[in-house]
ZATOR-596078 format. One record per residue: residue number from 1; chain; x, y, z of N, C-alpha, C in turn. Coordinates in steps of 0.05 Angstrom, whole numbers. Atoms other than C-alpha are relative to their C-alpha. Example, Ala and Ser with C-alpha at 12.3 -4.5 7.8 and 13.67 -1.06 7.14 Angstrom:
ZATOR-596078
  nr kette    n.X    n.Y    n.Z   ca.X   ca.Y   ca.Z    c.X    c.Y    c.Z
   1     A     18    -24      0    246    -90    156     18     24      0
   2     A    -16    -24     -1    273    -21    143    -15     22     14
END
This chain:
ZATOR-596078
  nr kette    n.X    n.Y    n.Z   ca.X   ca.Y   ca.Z    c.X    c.Y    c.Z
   1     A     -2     -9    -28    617   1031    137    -11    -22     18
   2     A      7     25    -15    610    987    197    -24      7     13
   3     A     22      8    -10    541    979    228     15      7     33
   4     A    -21    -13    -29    562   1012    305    -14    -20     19
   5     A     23     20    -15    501    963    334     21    -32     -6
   6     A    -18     31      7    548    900    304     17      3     20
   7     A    -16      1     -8    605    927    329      3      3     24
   8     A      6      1    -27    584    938    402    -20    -22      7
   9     A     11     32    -20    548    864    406     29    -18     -8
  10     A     -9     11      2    614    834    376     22      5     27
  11     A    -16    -10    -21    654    882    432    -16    -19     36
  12     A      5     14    -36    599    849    489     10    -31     -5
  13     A     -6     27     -9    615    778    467     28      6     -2
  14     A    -33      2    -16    694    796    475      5     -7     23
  15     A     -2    -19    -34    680    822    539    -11    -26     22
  16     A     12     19    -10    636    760    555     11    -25      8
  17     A    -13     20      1    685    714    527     22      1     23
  18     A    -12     -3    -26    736    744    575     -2      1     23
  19     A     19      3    -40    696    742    641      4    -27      6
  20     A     -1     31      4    681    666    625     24     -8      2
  21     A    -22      1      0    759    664    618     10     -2     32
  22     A    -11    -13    -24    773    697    678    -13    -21     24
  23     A     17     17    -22    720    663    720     11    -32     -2
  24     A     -8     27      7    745    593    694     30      0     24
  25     A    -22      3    -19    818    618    730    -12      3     30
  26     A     12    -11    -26    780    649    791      0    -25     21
  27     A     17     26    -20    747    585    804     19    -27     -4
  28     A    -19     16      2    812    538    792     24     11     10
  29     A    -28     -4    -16    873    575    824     -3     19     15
  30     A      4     -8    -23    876    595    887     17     37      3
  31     A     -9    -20      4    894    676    892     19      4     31
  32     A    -16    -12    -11    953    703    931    -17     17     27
  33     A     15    -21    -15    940    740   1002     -7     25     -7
  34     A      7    -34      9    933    809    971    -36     -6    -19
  35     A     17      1     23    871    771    927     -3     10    -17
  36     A      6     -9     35    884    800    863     25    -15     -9
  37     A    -17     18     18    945    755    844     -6    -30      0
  38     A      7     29      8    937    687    822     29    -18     17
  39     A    -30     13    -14    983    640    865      2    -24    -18
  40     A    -11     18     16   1019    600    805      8    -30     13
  41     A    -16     30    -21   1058    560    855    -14    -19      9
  42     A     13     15    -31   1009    531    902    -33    -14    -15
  43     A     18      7     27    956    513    833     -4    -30      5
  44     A     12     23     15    923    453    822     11      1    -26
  45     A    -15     -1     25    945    425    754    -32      7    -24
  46     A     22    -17     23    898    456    697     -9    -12    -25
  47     A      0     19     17    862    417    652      2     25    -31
  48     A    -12     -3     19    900    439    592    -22      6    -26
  49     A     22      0     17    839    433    538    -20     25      4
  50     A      5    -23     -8    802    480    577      2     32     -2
  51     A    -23    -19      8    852    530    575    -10      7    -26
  52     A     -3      4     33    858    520    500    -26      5    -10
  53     A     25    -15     11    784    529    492    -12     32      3
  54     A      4    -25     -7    776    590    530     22     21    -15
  55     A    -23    -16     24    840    618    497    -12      8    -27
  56     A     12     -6     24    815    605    435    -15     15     -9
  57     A     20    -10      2    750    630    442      8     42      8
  58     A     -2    -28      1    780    700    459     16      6    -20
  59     A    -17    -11     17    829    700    408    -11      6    -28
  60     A     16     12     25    779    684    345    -16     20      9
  61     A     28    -33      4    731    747    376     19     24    -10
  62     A    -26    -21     -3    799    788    382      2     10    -29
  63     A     -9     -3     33    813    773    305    -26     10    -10
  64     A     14    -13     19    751    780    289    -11     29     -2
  65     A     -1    -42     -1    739    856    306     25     17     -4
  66     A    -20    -19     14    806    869    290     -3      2    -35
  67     A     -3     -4     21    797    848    215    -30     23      6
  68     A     19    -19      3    727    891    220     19     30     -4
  69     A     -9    -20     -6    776    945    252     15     11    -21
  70     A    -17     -6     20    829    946    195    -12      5    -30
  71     A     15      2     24    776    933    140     -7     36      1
  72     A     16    -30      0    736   1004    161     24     19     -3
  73     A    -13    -13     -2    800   1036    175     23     14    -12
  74     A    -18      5     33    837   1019    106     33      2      7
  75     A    -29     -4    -11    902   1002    151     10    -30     -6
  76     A     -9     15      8    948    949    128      4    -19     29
  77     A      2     23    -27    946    878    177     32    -12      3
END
C-alpha cells in the first residue's frame, strides 16, 4: 500500500513543477486583452531548452505518480 504522506509531497512537487512552468510562460509571452490567453502571435521567440526543461520536469513527476498510481491500483499501463 502506498504511504498517503509520499503521495501528497510527490502531488505538491507536480503542482510546483507546474507553477514554475506556468510562471516561466507568464513572464515570457505577452497575454491577450482578456489576460488569460497567451498571445502566440505577438511572442518573443522562446528559448527552446527551457521549454524542454520545464516540459520535462513535469512529465517525469506525471510518470512518476502515475506508475505509483497503476502499481497500487493493479491496472494494466
Amino acid at each position: 500500500m502506498l504511504d498517503k504522506e509520499m503521495i501528497e509531497m510527490e502531488l505538491s512537487k507536480l503542482i510546483e513543477i507546474r507553477t514554475d512552468f506556468l510562471d516561466y510562460l507568464d513572464e515570457n509571452i505577452p497575454k491577450k486583452d482578456n489576460n488569460i490567453e497567451y498571445d502566440f502571435k505577438n511572442n518573443p521567440k522562446l528559448d527552446a531548452q527551457k521549454i524542454h526543461e520545464h516540459f520535462f520536469k513535469l512529465d517525469y513527476q506525471a510518470r512518476k505518480i502515475r506508475s505509483f498510481l497503476v502499481q497500487e491500483l493493479g491496472i494494466k499501463a
